[in-house]
C-alpha positions in Angstrom: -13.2 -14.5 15.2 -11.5 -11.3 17.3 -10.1 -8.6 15.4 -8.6 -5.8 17.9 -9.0 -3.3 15.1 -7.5 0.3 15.9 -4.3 -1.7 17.9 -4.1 -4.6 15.0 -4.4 -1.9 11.9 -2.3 0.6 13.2 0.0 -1.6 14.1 0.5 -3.6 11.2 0.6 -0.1 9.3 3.5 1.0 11.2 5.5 -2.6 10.9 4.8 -2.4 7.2 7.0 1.2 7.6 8.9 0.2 10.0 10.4 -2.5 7.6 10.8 -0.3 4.9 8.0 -2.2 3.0 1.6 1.8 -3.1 -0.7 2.1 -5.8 -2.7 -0.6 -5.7 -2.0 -1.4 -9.4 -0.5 -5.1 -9.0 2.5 -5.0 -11.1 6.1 -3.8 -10.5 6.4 -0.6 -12.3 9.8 -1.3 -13.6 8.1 -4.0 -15.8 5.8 -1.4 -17.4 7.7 -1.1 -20.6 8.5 -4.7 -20.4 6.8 -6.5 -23.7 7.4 -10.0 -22.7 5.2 -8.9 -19.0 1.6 -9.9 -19.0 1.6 -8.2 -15.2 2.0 -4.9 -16.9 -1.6 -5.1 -18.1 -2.8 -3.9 -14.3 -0.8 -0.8 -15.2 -2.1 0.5 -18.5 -5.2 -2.6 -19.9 -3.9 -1.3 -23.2 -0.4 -2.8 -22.6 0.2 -6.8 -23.6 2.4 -9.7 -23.5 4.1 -10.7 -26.3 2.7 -14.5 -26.1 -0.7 -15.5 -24.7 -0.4 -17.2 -21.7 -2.3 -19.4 -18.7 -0.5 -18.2 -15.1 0.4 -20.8 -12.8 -3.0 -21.1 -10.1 -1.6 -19.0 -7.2 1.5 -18.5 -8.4 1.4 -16.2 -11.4 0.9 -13.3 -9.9 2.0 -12.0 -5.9 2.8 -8.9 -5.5 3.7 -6.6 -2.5 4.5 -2.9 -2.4 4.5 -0.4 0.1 6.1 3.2 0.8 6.6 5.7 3.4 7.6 9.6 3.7 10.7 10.0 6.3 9.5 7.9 8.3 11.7 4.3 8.5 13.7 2.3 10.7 16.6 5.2 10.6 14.4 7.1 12.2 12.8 4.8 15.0 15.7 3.0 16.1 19.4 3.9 16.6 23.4 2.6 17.2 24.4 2.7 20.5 27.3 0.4 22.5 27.3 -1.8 19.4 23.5 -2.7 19.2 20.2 -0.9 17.8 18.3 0.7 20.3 14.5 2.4 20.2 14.0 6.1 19.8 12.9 5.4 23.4 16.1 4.9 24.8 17.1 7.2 27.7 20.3 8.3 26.1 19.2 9.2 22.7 18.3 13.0 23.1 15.3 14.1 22.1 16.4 16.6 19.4 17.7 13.7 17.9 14.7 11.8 17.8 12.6 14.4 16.2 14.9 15.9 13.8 13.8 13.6 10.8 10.2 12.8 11.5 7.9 15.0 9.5 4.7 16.2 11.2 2.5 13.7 9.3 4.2 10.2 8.6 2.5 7.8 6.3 2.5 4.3 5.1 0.7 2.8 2.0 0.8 -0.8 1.7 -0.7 -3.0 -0.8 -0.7 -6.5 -1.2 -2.5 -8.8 -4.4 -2.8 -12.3 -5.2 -3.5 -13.7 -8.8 -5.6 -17.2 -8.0 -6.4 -17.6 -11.9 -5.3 -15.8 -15.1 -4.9 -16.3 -18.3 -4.7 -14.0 -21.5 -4.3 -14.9 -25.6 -5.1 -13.0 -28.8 -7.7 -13.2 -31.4 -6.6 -12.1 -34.5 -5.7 -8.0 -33.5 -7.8 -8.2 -30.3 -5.9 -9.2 -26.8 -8.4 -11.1 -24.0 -7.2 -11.5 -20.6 -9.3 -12.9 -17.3 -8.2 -12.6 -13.9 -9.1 -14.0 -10.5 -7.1 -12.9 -7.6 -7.1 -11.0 -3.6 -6.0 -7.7 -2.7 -5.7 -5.8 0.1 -4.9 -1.8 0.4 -3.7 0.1 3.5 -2.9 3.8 4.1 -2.0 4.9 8.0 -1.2 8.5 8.8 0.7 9.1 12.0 1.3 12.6 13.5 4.8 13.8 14.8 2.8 14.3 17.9 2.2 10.7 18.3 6.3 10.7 18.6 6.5 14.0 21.3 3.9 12.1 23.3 5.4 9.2 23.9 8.9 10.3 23.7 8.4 13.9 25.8 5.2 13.7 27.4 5.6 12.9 30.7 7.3 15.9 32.3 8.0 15.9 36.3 7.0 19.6 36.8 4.5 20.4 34.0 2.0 19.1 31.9 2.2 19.7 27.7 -1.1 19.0 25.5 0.0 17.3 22.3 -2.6 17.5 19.0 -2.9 13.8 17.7 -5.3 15.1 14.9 -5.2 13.6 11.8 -4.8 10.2 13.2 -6.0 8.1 10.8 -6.3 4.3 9.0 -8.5 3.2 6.0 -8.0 -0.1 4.9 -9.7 -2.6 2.5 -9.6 -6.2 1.2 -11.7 -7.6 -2.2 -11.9 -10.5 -4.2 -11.7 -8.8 -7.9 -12.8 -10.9 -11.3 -12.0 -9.0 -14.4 -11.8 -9.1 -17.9 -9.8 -7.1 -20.1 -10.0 -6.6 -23.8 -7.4 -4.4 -26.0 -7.9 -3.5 -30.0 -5.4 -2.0 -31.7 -6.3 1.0 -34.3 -4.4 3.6 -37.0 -2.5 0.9 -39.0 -0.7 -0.7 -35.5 -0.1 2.6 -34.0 -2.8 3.1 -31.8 -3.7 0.4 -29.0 -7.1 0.6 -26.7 -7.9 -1.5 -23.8 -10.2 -1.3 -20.9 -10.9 -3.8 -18.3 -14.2 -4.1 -16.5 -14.3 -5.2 -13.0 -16.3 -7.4 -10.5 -15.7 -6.6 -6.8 -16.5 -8.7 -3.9 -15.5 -6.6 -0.3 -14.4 -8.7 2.3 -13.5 -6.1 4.7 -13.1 -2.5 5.6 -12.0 0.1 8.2 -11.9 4.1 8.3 -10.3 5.2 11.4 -10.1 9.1 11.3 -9.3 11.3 14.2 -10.9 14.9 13.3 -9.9 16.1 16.3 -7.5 14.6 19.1 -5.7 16.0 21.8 -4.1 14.4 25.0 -2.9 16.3 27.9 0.1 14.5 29.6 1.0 14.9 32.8 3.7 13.3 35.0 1.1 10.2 36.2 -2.0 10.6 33.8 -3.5 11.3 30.5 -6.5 13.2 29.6 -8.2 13.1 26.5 -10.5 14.8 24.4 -11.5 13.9 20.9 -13.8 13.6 18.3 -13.2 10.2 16.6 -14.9 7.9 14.0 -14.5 4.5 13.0 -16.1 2.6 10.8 -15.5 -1.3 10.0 -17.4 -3.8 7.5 -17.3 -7.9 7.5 -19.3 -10.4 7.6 -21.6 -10.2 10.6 -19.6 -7.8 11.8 -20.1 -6.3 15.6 -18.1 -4.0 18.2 -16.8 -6.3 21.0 -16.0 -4.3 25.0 -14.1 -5.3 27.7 -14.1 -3.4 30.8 -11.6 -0.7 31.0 -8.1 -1.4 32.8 -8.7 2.1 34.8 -11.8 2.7 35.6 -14.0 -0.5 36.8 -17.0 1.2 36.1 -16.2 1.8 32.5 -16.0 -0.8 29.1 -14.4 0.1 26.4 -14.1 -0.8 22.6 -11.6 -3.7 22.6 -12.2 -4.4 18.7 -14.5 -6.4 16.4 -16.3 -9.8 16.1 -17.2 -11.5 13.0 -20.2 -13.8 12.7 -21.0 -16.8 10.1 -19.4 -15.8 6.7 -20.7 -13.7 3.6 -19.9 -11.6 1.4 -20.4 -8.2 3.1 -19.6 -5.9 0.1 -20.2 -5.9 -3.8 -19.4 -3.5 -6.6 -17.6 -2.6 -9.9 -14.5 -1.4 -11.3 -13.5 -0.1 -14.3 -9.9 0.4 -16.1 -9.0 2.5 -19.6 -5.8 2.9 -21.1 -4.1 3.7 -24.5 -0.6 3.2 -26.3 0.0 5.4 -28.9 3.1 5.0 -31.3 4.9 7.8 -33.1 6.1 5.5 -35.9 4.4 7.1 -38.5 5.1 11.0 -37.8 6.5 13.1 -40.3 9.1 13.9 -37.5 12.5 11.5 -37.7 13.5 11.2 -34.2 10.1 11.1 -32.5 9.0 7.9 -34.8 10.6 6.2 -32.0 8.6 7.2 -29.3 5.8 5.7 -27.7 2.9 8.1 -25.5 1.1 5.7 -22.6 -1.6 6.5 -20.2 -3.7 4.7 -18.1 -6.6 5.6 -15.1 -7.2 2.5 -13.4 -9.3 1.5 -10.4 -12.1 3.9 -10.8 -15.1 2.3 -9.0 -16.7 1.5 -5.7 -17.7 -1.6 -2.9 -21.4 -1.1 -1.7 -21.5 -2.4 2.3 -24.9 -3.8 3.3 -26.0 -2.6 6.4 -26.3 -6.0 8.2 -22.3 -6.0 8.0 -21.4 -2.6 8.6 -20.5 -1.4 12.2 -19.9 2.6 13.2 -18.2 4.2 16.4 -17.5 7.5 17.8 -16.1 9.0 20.8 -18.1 11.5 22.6 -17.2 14.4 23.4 -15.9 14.5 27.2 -12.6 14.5 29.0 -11.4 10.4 29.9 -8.7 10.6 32.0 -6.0 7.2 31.9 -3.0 6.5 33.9 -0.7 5.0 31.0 2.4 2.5 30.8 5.7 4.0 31.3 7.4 4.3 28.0 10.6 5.2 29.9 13.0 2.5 28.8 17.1 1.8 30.2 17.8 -1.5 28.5 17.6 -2.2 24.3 15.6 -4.8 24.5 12.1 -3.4 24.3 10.9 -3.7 20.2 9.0 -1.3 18.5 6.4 -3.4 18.4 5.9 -3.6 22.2 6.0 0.5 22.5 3.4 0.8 20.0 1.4 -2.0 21.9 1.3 -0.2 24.6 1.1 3.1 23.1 -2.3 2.4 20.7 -3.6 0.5 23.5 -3.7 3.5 25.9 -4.9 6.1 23.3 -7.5 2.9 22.3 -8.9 3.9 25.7 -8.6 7.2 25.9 -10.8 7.8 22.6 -13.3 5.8 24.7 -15.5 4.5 21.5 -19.0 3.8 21.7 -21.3 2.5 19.0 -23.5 4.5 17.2 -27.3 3.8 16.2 -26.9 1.9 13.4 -25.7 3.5 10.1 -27.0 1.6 7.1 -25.1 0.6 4.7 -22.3 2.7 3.0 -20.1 2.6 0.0 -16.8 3.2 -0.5 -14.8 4.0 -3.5 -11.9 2.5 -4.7 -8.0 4.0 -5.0 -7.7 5.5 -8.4 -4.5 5.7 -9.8 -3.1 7.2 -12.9 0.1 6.1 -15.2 1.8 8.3 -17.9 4.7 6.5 -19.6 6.9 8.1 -22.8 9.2 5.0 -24.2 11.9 5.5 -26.5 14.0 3.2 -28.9 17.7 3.3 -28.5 18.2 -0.1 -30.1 15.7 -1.8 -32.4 14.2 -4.7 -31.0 16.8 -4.5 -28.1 16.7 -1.5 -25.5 14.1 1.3 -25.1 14.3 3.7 -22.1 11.6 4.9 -20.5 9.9 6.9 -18.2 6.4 6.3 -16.3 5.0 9.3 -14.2 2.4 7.5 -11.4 0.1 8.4 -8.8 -2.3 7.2 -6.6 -5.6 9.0 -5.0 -6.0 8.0 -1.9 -8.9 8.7 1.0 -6.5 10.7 3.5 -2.4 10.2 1.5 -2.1 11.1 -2.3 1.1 9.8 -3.8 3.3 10.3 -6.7 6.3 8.6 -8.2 8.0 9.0 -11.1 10.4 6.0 -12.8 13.3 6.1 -14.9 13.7 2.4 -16.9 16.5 1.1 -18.8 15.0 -1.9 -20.7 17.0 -4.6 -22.5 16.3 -7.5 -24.2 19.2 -9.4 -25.6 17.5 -12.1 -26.1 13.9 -13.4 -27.3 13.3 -15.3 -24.3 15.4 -13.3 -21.6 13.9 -9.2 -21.3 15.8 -7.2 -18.6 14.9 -3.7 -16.7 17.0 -1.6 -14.6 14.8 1.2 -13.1 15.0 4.5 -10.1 12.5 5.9 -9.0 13.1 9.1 -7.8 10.5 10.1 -5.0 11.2 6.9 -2.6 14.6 5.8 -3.8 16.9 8.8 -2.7 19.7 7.2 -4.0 19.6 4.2 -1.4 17.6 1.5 -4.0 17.0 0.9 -7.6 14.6 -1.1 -9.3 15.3 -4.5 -11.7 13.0 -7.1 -13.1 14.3 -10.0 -14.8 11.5 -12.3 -17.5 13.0 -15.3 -18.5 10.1 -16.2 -21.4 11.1 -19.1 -23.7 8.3 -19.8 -26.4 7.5 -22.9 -24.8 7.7 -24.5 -21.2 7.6 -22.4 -18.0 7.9 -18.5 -17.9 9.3 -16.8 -14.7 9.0 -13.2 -13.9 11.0 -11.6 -11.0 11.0 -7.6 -10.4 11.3 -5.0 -7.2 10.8 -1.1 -7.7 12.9 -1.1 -4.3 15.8 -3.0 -4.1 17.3 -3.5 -0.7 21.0 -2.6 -0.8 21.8 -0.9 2.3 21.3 -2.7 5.7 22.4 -2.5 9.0 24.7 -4.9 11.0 22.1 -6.7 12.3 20.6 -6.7 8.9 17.8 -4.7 9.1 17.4 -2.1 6.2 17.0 0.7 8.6 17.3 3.4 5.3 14.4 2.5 3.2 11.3 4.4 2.5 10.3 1.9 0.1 10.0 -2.5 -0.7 8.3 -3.1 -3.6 8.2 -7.1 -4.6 6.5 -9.0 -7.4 7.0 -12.9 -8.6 5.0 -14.7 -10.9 5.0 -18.2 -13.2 3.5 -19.1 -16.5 3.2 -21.3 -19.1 2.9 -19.8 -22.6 1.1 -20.8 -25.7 0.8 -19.8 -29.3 3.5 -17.7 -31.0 5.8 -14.8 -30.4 3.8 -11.1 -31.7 6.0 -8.7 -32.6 
């Protein structure tokens, strides 16, 4: 099995933005001060359902969530003569182009899948076991990536454009937990933790420390210092001779060999609830304090499945495609083809002596939450401060939830959240959970509202999107 790394991650990295797809956490954070949710648990392991519960196998828990800076369809593609073109296009002006892209433009992506899970209480304790898949993504991408392609090629003159800080890192696990909570203080405080076993599946670290390309009317020359790391399962770097110079192979991406598991490590989650009921203060016996720190742990690569590149340093000289485009038809997709596939090769990679095995830590995160009752057993607002540590982005959000529950089996949540949002989307989740039979859970941080006329949602920094099923069992805990 192929995998064209640099071109396939990067690429899929910029789709993800490009669609207006973070924390790895795998539960909308609009359901955080949800009681009926038994996602929220992967937020705060001291937060739990209402019911015990077995999920659906595969189906009880998929979530997807992704976010970007400035950097969307808006700003990659653009109305002309009744149809979207590319920033490419000859008559969109330059000035126009660059106006909204910020000099670094990221996209953290995050995908899980519950296989198995079930939770129920013991007396005051709350157990829960989990089986599922994630993935986690974060791609940086320079404004100079943009100036190059867009301005580069100049008739009379040459411009050097610095691609540094270039970068990818990108994982995928299998992830077996358990998570136990205890409540303390006559009811008011809860305590949970969940421990967790890690299985790596794969893993690449693609980070340009320094990167610069000289473009001139026919050429491209290059010089950087580049590294790039990858783990799988009999993992190794796969060449193919260069497209121009004949005397030349270059890195065209990795080969797997006979499956294992390439990675193994551990996980840990904490979190506490603490309620107010019982202060001598009137109005703040209605508040509830919440925080969580979740993911903190590693994934150990053995050295048999671990694979390392770097470029040397020397000039390598290319004669690139011509980005110059007339017509509308050319994607996005096809520039940045063409685009990753001529700085692929003018990186020139080469593998290093090998590097032993390595290990890798996981993307921390961090929730706060402060919950207020407006309406006994009916509506609480609330508000949930998150952010996630990553290896290259760090990023924050912070959630303002309007939770209603007008009936014992229906719980409602209308949410913004204010750092991706800017006014275009809002959050809802919707838990239809009747004591007995089949439970449904529906909820996006992101809601798509405003698209284009050929339906693309050109203005979103942000998708968030979570479904699950369930089947309860045992009573209602209030």
């Amino acid at each position: 099995m192929k995998l064209n790394s640099i071109s396939s991650g990067l690429i899929i990295a910029m789709v993800c933005c490009l669609l207006s797809l973070d924390g790895t956490a795998q539960s909308s954070r609009t359901s955080y001060f949800m009681k009926t949710s038994y996602a929220r648990t992967s937020l705060n392991a001291a937060l739990r359902p209402d019911q015990s519960y077995i999920g659906i196998p595969f189906m009880s828990n998929i979530y997807l969530d992704a976010r970007t800076n400035t950097f969307n369809l808006n700003n990659l593609t653009f109305p002309l003569d009744g149809e979207r073109v590319t920033f490419m296009h000859a008559q969109i002006p330059v000035e126009k182009v660059m106006e909204n892209i910020s000099d670094n433009n990221y996209v953290t992506a995050n995908i899980g899948l519950s296989i198995f899970s079930a939770g129920f209480f013991r007396g005051d304790s709350y157990w829960s076991f989990d089986l599922g898949v994630r993935t986690d993504g974060d791609a940086n991408v320079p404004k100079s990536v943009f100036e190059l392609l867009k301005v580069g090629f100049k008739e009379n003159e040459t411009v050097t454009h610095d691609l540094s800080d270039l970068s990818l890192d990108q994982n995928a696990f299998i992830e077996i937990s358990a998570t136990h909570s205890r409540v303390f203080l006559n009811n008011s405080l809860t305590v949970g933790a969940r421990a967790k076993l890690l299985l790596g599946l794969s893993y690449i670290d693609l980070d340009a420390k320094s990167l610069s390309i000289t473009a001139g009317n026919e050429f491209w020359t290059a010089k950087s210092r580049v590294k790039l790391k990858g783990a799988g399962p009999g993992i190794y770097a796969y060449y193919s001779d260069s497209d121009y110079n004949p005397e030349r192979r270059n890195f065209d991406g990795f080969h797997y060999g006979s499956f294992n598991i390439p990675g193994y490590g551990m996980g840990l989650d904490v979190g506490g609830v603490y309620d107010l009921k019982d202060v001598p203060v009137g109005f703040l016996q209605k508040l509830k304090v919440s925080y969580a720190l979740n993911d903190i742990g590693f994934i150990s690569w053995t050295k048999s499945n671990v694979v390392q590149l770097s470029s040397q340093e020397t000039e390598v000289t290319v004669s690139p495609h011509n980005y110059t485009i007339i017509g509308g038809n050319t994607s996005i997709n096809d520039i940045f083809n063409n685009a990753v596939d001529d700085i692929r090769q003018a990186i020139n990679l080469h593998e290093d002596a090998s590097p032993g095995g390595y290990t890798t830590s996981l993307r921390a995160n961090m929730n706060v939450g402060l919950e207020y009752e407006v309406w006994k057993d009916k509506m609480t607002a609330g508000f949930l401060y998150s952010t996630k540590f990553g290896k290259y982005i760090t990023t924050n959000e912070f959630t303002f939830s309007a939770n209603y529950m007008p009936k014992s089996w229906l719980a409602t949540s209308f949410s913004y959240s204010a750092a991706y949002s800017a006014f275009n989307t809002f959050g809802l989740a919707v838990h239809i959970a009747p004591a007995r039979g089949l439970n449904f859970f529906l909820a996006s941080d992101y809601t798509i509202f405003k698209i284009s006329p050929q339906f693309l949602p050109t203005s979103s920094n942000a998708l968030n999107f979570q479904i699950g099923l369930s089947v309860p069992f045992g009573g209602k805990r209030r």
